[in-house]
N, C-alpha and C positions, 0 to 999 in steps of 0.2 A: 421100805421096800420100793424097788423102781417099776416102772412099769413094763413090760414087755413088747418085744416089736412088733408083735404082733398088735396090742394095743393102740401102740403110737402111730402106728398104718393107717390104722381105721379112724384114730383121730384127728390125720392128714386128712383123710378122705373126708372127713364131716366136716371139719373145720377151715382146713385150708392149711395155713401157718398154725403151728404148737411150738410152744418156746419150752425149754426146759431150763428150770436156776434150778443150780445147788447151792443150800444156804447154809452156812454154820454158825448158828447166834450163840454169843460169847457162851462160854462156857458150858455149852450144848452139845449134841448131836447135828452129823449134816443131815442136811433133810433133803430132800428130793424133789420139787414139784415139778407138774404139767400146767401149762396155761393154753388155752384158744386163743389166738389172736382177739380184740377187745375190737368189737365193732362202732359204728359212729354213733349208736345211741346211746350203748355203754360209755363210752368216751364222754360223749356230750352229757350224760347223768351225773360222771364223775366230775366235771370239771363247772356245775351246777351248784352242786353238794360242796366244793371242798372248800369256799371263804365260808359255810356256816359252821362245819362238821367234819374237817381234814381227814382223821382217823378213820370216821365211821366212810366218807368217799371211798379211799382206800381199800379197808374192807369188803365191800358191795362192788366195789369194778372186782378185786381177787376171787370173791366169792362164786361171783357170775363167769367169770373165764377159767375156774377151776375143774381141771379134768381129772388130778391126780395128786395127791391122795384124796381121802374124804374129806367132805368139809367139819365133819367131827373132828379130824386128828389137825385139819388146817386151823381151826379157832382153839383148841388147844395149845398149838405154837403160837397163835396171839396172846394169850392167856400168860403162858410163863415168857415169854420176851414182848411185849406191846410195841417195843421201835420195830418189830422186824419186817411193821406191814412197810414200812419207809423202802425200806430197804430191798423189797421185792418187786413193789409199786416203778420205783426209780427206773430201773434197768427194762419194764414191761413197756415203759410209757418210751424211754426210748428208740424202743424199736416200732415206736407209733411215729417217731418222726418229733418229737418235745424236743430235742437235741439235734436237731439240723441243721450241717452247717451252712447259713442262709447270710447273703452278700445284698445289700442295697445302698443302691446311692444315688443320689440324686441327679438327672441329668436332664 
């Protein structure tokens, strides 16, 4: 179920930036989620965690910025597809700026 605009409003207002992926893991259903923008302590926990516990990082940044669905039905899509934290992860961290196109040279 997607969320309502009336929903997504209100979690502009609290949040700021909400991203929305739609995901469709192999031979699944799409799924829908909401995410809050991922702040600098979140950020910096995940990027703390992930040379000891990649997956479990993953997890716990999606967990903590999860507005839509519930985190019951979000660890059940971990449950039957385990790549698809990669794959959500990927495109979030993106728009934190991980993929920036950044120019240095020496001068």
């Amino acid at each position: 179920m997607d969320a309502t605009k009336e929903q997504v409003a209100a979690w502009k207002k609290k949040h700021g930036k909400i991203y929305k992926l739609e995901v469709t893991p192999v031979a699944g259903e799409r799924v829908t989620l909401y995410f809050a923008k991922a702040d600098f302590p979140l950020v910096s926990a995940y990027m703390r965690n992930v040379p000891t516990d990649p997956q479990m990082a993953q997890i716990s940044l999606l967990k903590n910025t999860l507005l839509h669905p519930s985190q019951k039905e979000l660890f059940q899509l971990f449950e039957n597809y385990p790549g698809v934290t990669t794959a959500i992860v990927v495109p979030l961290m993106d728009k934190l700026g991980f993929t920036a196109d950044v120019t240095i040279k020496e001068v």
